[in-house]
VOBA-1610 file (N, C-alpha, C; in pm, whole numbers, padded with zeros to 5 digits, always signed):
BEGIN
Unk-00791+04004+29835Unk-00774+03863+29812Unk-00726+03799+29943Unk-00814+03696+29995Unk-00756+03629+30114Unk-00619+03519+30071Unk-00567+03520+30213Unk-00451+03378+30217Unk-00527+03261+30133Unk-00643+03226+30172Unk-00668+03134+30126Unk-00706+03122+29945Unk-00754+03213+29933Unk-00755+03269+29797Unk-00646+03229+29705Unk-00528+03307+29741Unk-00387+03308+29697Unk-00327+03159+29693Unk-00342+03082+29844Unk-00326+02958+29859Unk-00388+02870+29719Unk-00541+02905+29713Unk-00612+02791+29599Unk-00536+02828+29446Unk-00544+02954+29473Unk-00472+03005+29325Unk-00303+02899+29279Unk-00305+02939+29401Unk-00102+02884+29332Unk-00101+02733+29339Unk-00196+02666+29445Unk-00241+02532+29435Unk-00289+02460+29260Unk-00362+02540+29192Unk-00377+02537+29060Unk-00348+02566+28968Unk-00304+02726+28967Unk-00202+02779+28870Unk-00005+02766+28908Unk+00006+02695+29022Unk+00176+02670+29071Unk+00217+02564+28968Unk+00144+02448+28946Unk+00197+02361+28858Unk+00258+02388+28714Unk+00145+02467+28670Unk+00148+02524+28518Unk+00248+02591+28514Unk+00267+02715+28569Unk+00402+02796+28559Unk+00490+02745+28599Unk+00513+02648+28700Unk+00654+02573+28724Unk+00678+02500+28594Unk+00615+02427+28560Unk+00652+02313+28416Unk+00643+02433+28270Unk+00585+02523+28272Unk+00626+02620+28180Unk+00776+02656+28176Unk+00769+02713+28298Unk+00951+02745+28299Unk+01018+02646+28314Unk+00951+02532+28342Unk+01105+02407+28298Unk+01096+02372+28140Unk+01014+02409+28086Unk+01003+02377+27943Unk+01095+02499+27861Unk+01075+02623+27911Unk+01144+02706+27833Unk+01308+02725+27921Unk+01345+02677+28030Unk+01496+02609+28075Unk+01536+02505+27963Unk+01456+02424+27983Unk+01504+02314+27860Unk+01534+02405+27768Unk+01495+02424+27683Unk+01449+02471+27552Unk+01601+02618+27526Unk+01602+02666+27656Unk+01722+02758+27622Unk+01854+02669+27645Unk+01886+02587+27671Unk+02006+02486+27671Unk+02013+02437+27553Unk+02181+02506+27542Unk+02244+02404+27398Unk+02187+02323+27369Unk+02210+02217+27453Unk+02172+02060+27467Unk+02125+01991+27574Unk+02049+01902+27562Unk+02004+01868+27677Unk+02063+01720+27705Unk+02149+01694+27762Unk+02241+01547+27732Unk+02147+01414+27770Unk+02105+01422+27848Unk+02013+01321+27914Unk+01915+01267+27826Unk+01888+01402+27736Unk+01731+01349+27657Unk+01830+01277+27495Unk+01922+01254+27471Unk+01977+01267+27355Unk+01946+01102+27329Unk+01948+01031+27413Unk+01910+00877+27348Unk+01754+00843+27296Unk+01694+00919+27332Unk+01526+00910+27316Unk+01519+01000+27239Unk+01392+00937+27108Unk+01349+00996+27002Unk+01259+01136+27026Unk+01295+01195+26953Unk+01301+01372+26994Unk+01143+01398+27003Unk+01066+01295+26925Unk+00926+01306+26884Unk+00872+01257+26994Unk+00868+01124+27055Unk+00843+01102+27180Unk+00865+01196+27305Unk+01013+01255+27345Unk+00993+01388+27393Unk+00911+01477+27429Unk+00893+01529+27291Unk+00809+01606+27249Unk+00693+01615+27344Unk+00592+01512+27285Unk+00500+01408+27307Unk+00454+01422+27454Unk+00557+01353+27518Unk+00574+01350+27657Unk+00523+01461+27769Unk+00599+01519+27676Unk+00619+01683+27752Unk+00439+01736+27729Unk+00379+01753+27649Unk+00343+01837+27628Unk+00185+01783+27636Unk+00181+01637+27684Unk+00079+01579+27733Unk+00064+01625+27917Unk+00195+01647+27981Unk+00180+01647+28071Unk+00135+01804+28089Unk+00210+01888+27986Unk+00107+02051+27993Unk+00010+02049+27974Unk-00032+01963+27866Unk-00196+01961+27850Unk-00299+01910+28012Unk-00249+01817+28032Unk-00325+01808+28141Unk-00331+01910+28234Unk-00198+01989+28279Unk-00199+02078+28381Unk-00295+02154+28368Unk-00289+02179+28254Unk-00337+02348+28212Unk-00491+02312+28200Unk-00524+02189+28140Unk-00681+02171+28168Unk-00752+02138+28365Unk-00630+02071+28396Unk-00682+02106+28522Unk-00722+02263+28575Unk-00573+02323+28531Unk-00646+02470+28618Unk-00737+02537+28545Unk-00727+02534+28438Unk-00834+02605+28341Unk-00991+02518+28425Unk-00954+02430+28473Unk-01137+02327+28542Unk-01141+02383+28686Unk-00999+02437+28740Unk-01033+02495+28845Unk-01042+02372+28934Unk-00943+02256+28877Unk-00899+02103+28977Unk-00953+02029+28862Unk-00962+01862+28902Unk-01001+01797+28851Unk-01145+01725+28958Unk-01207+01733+29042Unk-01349+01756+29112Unk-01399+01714+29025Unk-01457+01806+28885Unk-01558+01757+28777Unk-01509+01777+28683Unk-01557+01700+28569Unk-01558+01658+28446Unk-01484+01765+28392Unk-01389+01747+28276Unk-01339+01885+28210Unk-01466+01878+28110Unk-01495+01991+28087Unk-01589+01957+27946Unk-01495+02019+27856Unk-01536+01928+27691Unk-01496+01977+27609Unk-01459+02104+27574Unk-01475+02255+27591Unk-01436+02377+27565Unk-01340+02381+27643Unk-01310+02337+27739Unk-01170+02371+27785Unk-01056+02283+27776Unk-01116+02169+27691Unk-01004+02085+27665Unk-00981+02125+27535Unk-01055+02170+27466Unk-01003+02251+27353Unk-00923+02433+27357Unk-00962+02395+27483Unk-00893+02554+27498Unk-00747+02532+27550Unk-00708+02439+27644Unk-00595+02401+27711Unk-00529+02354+27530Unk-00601+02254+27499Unk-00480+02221+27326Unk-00475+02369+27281Unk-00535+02452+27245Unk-00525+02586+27143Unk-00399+02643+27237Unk-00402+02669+27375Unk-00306+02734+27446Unk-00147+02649+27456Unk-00154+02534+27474Unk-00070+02442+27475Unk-00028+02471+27327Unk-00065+02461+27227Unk+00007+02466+27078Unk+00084+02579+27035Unk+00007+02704+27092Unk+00045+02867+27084Unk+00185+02858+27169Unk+00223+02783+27245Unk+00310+02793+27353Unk+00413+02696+27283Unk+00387+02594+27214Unk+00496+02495+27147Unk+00533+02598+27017Unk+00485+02659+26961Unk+00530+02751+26868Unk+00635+02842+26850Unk+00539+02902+26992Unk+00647+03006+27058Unk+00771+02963+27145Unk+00790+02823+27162Unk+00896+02787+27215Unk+01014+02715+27090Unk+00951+02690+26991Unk+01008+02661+26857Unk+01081+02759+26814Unk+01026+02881+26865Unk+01042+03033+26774Unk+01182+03087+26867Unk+01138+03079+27017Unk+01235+03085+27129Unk+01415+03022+27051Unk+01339+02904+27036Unk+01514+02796+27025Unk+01583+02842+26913Unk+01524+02916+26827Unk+01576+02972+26749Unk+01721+03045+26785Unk+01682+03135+26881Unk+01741+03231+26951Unk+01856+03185+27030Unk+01876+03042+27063Unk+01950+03004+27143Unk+02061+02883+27052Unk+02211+02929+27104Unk+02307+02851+26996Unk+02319+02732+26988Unk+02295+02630+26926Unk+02319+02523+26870Unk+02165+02468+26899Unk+02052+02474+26888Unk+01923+02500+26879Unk+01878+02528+26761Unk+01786+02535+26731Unk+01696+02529+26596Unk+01506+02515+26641Unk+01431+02608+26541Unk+01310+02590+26579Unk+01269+02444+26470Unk+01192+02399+26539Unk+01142+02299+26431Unk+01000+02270+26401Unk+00895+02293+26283Unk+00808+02300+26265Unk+00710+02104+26298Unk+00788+02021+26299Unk+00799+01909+26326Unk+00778+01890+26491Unk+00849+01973+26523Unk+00847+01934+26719Unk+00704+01989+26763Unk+00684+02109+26696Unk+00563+02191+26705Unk+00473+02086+26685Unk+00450+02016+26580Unk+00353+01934+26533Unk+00367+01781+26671Unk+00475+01760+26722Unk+00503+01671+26798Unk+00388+01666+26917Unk+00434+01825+26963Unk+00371+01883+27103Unk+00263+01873+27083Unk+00188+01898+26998Unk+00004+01926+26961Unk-00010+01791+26973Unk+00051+01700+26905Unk-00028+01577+26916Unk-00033+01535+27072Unk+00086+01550+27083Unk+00106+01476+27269Unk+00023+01580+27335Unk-00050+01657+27303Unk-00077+01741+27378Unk-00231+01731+27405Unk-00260+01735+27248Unk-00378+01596+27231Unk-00390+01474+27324Unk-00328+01381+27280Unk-00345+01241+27378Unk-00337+01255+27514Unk-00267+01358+27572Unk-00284+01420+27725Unk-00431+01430+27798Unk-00481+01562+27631Unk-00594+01569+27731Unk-00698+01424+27693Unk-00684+01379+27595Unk-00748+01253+27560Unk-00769+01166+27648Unk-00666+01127+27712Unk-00621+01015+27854Unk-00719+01076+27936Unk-00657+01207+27990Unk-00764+01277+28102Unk-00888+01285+28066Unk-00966+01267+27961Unk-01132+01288+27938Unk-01130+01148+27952Unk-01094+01051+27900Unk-01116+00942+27936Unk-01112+00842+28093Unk-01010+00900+28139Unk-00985+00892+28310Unk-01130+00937+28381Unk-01127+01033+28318Unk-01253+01125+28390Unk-01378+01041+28420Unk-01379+01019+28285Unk-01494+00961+28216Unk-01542+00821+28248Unk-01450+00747+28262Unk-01459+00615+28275Unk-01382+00554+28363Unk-01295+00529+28445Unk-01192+00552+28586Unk-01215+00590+28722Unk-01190+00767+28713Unk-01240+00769+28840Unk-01386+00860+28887Unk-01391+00800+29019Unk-01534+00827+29022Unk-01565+00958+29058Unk-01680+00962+29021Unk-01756+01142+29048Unk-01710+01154+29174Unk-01684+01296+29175Unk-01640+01347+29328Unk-01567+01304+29424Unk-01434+01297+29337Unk-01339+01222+29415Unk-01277+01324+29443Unk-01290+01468+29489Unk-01213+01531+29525Unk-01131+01679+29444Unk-01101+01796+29498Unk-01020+01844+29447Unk-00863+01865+29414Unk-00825+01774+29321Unk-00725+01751+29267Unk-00698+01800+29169
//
């Protein structure tokens, strides 16, 4: 595997695993004080739109061309498996709780993530604007 290889790799897959492990940092904290005025569902939401996109970017291997549908259905199936298992996680951690509700939170935001991005794609910006 060349430098450059390794370079494109972590260029695409660096994002995903960084915001993975800030999701499961969050997620092992008591509490998270900062997030406590904003509705837990929005949160949620938030969060897990911005995984969705990541993860359909690298799963596209950038954003260059179009995601097509199978991998925006593949980034939600992976994105949901991962809100589950982070539900299942908080369990484990004291004053935490899994919640079948947050789970359902994340899928949706996770949804409208990649939703935005097919639509961006789609109608926004232009063909071959680059690997991003």
């Amino acid at each position: 595997m060349t430098s450059r290889t390794i370079l494109g790799l972590a260029w695409i897959w660096g994002p995903v695993a960084a915001y993975l492990a800030l999701i499961f940092h969050l997620s092992a904290q008591s509490s998270v004080g900062w997030a406590t005025p904003y509705p837990d569902v929005l949160l949620h939401a938030l969060e897990y739109s911005v995984l969705g996109m990541l993860l359909a970017r690298a799963l596209n291997d950038g954003l260059a061309r179009i995601v097509p549908d199978r991998l925006l259905l593949l980034a939600w199936v992976l994105c949901v498996v991962y809100a589950v298992s982070d539900e299942y996680h908080q369990t484990f951690v004291p004053g935490r709780t899994g919640d079948w509700r947050d789970a359902l939170s994340d899928a949706a935001g996770t949804a409208a993530g990649l939703a935005i991005l097919s639509l961006a794609q789609r109608h926004i910006w232009p063909r071959g604007s680059g690997s991003v």
